[in-house]
N, C-alpha and C positions, 0 to 999 in steps of 0.2 A: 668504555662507557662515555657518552656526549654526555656532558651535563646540561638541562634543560636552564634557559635561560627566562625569567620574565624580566618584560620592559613594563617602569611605573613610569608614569606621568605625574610629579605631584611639583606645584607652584611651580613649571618651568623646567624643573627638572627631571634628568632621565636614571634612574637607579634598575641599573642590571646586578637580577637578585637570581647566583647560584643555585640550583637547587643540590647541590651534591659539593659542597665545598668540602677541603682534602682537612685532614686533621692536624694537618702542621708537619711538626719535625718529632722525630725520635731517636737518641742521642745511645751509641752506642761505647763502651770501652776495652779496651782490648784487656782480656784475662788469657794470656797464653800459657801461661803456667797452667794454667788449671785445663786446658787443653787433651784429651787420649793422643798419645804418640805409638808409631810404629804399623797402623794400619787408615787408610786412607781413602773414600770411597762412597757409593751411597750406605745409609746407614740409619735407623728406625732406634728413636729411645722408649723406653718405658722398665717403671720396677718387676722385671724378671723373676726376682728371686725374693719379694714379697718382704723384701727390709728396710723399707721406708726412703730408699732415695733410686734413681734413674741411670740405668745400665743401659752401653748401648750394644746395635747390633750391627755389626757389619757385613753388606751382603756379597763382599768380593772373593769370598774364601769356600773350599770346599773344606769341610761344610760350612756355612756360616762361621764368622769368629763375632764371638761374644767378648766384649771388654765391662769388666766387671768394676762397678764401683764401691771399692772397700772404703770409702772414707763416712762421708757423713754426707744428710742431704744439704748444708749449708756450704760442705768445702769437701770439692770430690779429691778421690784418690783414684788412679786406674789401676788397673790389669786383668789385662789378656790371660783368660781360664779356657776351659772347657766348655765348649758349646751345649745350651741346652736344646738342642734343636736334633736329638735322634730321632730319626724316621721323618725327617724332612727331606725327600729328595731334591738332590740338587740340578742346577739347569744354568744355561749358560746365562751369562749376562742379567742375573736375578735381582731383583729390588724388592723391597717388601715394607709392610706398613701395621704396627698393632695398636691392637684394638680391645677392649671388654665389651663382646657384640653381646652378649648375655646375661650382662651384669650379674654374673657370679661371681666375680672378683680377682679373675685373673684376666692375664693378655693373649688375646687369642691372635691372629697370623693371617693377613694378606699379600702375597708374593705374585707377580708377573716375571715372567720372562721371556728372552730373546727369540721373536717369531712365531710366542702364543698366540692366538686369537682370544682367548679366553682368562678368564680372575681363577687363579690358585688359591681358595683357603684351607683353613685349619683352625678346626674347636683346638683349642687348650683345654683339654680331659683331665689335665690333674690337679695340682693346685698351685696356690700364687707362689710355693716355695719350690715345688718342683715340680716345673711344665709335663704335659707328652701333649703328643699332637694326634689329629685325627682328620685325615683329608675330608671336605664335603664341598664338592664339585658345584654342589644346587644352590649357596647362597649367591653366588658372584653370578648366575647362570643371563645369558640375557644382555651381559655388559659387557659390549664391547672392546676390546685393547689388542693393538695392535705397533708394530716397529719397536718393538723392545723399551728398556728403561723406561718401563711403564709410571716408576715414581708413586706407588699407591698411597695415600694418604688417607687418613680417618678423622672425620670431624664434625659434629653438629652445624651444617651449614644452613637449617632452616629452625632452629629454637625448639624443635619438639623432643627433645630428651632425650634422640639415638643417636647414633655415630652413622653418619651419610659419609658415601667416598669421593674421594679427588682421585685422577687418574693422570696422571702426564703421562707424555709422549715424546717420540724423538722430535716432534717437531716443535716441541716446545708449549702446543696449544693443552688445553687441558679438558679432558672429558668431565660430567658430574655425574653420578649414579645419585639420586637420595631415597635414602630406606625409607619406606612407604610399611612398613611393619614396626614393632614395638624394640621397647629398649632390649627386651629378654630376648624377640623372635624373630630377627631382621628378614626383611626381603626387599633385595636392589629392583628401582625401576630406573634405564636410564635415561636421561631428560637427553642430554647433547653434551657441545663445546661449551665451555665457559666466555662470554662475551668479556670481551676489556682484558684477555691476556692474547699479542700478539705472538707470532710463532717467532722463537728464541733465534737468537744470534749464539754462532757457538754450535756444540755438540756435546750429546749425554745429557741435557737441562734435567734435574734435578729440583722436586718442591719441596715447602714442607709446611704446614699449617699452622699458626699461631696469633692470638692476641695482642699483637706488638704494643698497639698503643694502648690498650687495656679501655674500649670501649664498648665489650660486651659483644663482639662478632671476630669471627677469622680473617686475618689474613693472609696471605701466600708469600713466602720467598722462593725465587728462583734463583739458580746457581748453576752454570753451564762451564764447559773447557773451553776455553780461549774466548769467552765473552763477560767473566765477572759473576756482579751478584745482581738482582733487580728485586724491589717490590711493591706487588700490587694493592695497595690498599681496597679494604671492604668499607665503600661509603655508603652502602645499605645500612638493612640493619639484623640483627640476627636472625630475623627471620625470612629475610629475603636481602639478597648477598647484592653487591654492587661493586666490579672491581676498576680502579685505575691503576695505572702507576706513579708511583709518586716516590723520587729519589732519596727526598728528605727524611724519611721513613728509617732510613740504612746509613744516617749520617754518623759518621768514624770508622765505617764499615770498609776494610779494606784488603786484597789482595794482591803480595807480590807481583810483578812480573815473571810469565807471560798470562798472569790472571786466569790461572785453572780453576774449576769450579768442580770438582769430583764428586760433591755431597753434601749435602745442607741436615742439618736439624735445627728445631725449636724445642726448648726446653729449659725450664726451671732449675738452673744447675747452684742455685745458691740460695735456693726459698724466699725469696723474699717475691712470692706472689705474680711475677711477668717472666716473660719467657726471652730465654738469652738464646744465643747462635752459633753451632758449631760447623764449622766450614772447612771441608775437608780439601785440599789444597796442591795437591801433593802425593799420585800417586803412592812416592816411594815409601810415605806415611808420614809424611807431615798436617797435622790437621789444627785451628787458628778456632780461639774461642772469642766471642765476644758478650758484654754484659749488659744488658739493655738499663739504658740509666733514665730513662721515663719518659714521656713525650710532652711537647708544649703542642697543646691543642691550638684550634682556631676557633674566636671565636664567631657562633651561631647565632644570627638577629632572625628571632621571628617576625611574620607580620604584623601580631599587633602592636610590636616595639617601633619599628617602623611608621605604623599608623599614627603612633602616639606623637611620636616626633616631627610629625609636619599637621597637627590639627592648629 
């Protein structure tokens, strides 16, 4: 995104006035302890098994491996169980993203894979403590996805109260669907590309959606092999998205060498209201948490602050 600029003229002076100034910085810490070890990869969080804290899912394994979190929602615990994912077939190179598309209360299943043209989903038919799944072809129908690691993602990207999708691509740009149907009754129409994310440096890029700086809209992480982590801030506003990137966003954010990026999540892994970063690192299963320690905003001069200041 170009931020539009105005030029004032006031006593002489020339004040170029942002219309999209970035929100600053946001300061992350590293919790690697608290980290899932032994599986490494892209991977979708959400409560599974309906007991108050966030499980994730990784889509490297036949079938799917599930890492369950026994601990608590303030201080995780992992391990690797048993997949709730029977009757989900599996396909090569699969990514996937959940979602409560029906606000019934569970998570229900978006998966792309390698050389689909088309959105894989799946009703959650049973309940938030024990999934099954139900293929339905016709939600995703219409939205295009194509070159694998489609990266699907679920998000309110326009403020109306349903989960609209993110779709990456191998080439790093990002497609939007947004549900043009209700919280209960979704139906994708796809708009396009997403403007303000160029095509990724690297291979496999990887998103994932979240509130970093806790301004009331989404923003995106990207996380690709052999190019790092990047993100884009939303300097819209919830209900119409505006993305840059801005480095300062991911400040403590960090990746060994040769800065593999295998898999990104956002998510609340200590409750305290923002959403922290799991970065998967490491095919052989090493994966790096981080804990988002709050953002120092910029501040916003409207105009008639300005006005007032030069009458």
């Amino acid at each position: 995104m170009k931020a539009i600029v105005n030029v004032l003229m006031l006593a002489g002076l020339i004040l170029l006035i942002s219309s999209a100034a970035s929100a600053g910085t946001v300061y992350w810490t590293p919790a690697h302890e608290w980290a899932p070890q032994g599986h490494a990869c892209a991977m979708a969080a959400g409560d599974i098994d309906g007991d108050g804290d966030v499980d994730l899912t990784f889509f490297c394994g036949q079938p799917m491996m599930q890492c369950w979190n026994i601990g608590s929602p303030t201080e995780p615990v992992w391990e690797f169980g048993s997949s709730p994912y029977g009757g989900v077939p599996f396909c090569i190179h699969q990514n996937g993203g959940l979602g409560d598309l029906d606000a019934d209360g569970d998570l229900d299943l978006v998966i792309t894979c390698w050389y689909d043209d088309f959105v894989r989903f799946y009703w959650n038919v049973g309940t938030p403590q024990n999934p099954a799944w139900e293929a339905d072809l016709s939600v995703f129908e219409g939205v295009p996805i194509s070159g694998g690691y489609g990266s699907p993602r679920l998000g309110d990207m326009d403020g109306d109260g349903d989960l609209d999708a993110m779709l990456g691509s191998w080439s790093g740009r990002i497609r939007y669907a947004r549900n043009v149907g209700t919280a209960t009754s979704p139906s994708y129409e796809y708009v396009g590309w997403v403007d303000g994310i160029p095509q990724a440096d690297g291979s496999s890029p990887q998103i994932a959606l979240g509130d970093i700086d806790l301004d009331g809209d989404l923003d995106i992480v990207q996380a690709a092999v052999d190019a790092g982590v990047w993100c884009f801030e939303n300097v819209g506003t919830p209900q119409l998205f505006e993305f840059v990137a801005n480095p300062d966003m991911i400040t403590g954010v960090s990746i060994p060498p040769p800065g593999h990026g295998w898999g990104v999540s956002l998510v609340d892994i200590d409750a305290d209201g923002d959403p922290d970063m799991i970065l998967a690192v490491n095919w052989g299963g090493e994966n790096l948490l981080f804990l988002n320690g709050g953002a120092t905003p910029v501040e916003r001069t409207s105009w008639g602050v300005i006005k007032a200041m030069y009458r």
